[in-house]
C-alpha positions in Angstrom: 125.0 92.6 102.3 124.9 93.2 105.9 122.8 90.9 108.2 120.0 92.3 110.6 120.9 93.3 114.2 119.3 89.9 115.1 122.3 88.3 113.3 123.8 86.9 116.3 126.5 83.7 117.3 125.0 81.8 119.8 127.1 84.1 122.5 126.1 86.9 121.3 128.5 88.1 118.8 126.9 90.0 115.6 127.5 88.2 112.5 128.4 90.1 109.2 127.8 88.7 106.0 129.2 90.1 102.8 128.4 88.7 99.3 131.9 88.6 97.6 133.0 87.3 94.2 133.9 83.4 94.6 137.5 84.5 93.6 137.7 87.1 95.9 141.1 86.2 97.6 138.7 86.1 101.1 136.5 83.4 99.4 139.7 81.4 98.0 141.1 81.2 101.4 137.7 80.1 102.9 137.0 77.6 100.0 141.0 76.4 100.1 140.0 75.2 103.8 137.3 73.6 103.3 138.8 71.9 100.3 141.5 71.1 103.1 138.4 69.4 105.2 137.7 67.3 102.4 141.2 65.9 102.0 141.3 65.3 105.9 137.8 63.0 106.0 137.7 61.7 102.3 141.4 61.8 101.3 141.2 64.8 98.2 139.2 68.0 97.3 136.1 68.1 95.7 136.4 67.2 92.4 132.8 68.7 91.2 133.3 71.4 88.8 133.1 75.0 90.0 132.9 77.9 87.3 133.4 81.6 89.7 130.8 83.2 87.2 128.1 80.8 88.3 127.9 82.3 92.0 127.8 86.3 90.6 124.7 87.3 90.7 121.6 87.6 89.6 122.5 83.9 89.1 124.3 83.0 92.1 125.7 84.1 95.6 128.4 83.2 97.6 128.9 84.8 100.9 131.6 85.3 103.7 130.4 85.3 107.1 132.8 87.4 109.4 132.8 87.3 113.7 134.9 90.4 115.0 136.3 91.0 111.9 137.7 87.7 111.1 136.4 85.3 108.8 134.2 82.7 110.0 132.7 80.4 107.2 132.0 80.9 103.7 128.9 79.2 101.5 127.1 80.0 97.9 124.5 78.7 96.1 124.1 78.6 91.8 121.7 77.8 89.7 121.3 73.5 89.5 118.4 73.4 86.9 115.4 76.1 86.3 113.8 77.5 89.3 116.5 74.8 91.2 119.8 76.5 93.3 122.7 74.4 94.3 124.4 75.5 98.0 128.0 74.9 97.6 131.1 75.4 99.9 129.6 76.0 103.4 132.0 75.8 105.6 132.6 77.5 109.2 135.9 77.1 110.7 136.1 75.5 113.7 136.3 77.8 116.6 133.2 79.2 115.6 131.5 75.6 115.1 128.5 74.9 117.1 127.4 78.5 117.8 124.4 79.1 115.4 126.4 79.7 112.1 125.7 77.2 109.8 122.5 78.0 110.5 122.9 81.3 109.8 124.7 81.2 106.4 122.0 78.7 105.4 119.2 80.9 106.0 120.2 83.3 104.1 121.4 81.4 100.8 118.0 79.9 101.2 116.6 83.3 101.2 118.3 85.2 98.4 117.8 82.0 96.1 114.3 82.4 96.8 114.8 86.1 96.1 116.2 85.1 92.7 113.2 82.7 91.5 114.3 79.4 92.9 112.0 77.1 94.2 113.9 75.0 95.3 117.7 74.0 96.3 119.5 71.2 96.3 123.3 69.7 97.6 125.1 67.0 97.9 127.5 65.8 101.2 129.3 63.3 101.9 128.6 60.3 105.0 131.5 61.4 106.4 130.2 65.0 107.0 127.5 64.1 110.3 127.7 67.2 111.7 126.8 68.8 108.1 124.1 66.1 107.6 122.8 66.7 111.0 122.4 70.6 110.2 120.7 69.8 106.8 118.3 67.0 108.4 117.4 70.1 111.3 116.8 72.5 108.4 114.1 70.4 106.9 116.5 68.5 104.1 115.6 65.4 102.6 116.8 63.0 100.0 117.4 63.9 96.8 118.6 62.3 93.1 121.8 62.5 92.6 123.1 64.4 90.4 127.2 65.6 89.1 130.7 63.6 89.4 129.2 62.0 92.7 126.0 60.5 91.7 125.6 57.2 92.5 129.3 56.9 94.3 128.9 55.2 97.8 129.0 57.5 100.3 127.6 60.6 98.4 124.5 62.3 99.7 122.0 64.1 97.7 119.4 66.5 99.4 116.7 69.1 98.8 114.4 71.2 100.1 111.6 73.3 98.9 111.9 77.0 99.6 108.8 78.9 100.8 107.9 82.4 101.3 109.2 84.6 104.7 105.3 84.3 105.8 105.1 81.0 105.8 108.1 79.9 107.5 
């Protein structure tokens, strides 16, 4: 999956993604560092179970974003619960933080859930993630039940969003 010529960074830069298996060696080094982020603000990795199969699709996605030719940030989303996608593992390392990528890794899980009958999609983050929660709040996020090892655990954040059609957005 290549993005449209009006992929862009912020700066400029044209932003590649590519749909790769979640144990790609490419995704394990992305998802390794943002397990790493994890550790550094909550003290250990995710503990939520992740099964690879669950992001292959027609079921799932997970995507690698690339900048130049290096990686830049990784996310996927699987199915939560009928017509209901859960985004997991987005992550953009840091020099490429603040440039428009998030965003773009966002729009299109969003899209190619939608693509695959979802509805809606759901995550959860953490208090300790403001930038992340920021982002989420900017893409039209709101509160959602809990759900998984984290549900009801102080500090865990649960949110959703309805997915609508290209025309309407």
């Amino acid at each position: 999956m290549r993005t449209s010529a009006d992929a862009r960074l912020a700066d400029g830069r044209p932003v590649v993604l590519r749909a790769v298996p979640y144990d790609d060696p490419l995704a394990r080094e992305l998802v390794g560092r943002v397990q790493q982020e994890y550790v550094t603000r909550y003290g250990g990795p995710d503990e939520a179970v992740v099964d690879p199969a669950e992001f292959e699709a027609p079921a799932g996605l997970f995507l690698v974003a690339e900048v130049d030719g290096v990686p830049a940030g990784c996310g996927g989303w699987r199915v939560h619960a009928p017509g209901v996608a859960e985004v997991k593992r987005v992550f953009v390392a840091p020099e490429f933080r603040r440039q428009g990528l998030a965003q773009l890794l966002m729009a299109a899980l969003e899209d190619s859930a939608a693509a695959a009958g979802a509805r809606s999609v759901v995550l959860n983050s953490g208090s300790r993630q403001p930038e992340a929660l920021a982002l989420y709040a900017a893409l039209g996020y709101t509160s959602a039940p809990g759900y998984g090892v984290y549900a009801g655990l102080p500090g865990a954040v649960f949110l959703g969003k309805r997915l609508t059609g290209e025309e309407e957005r």
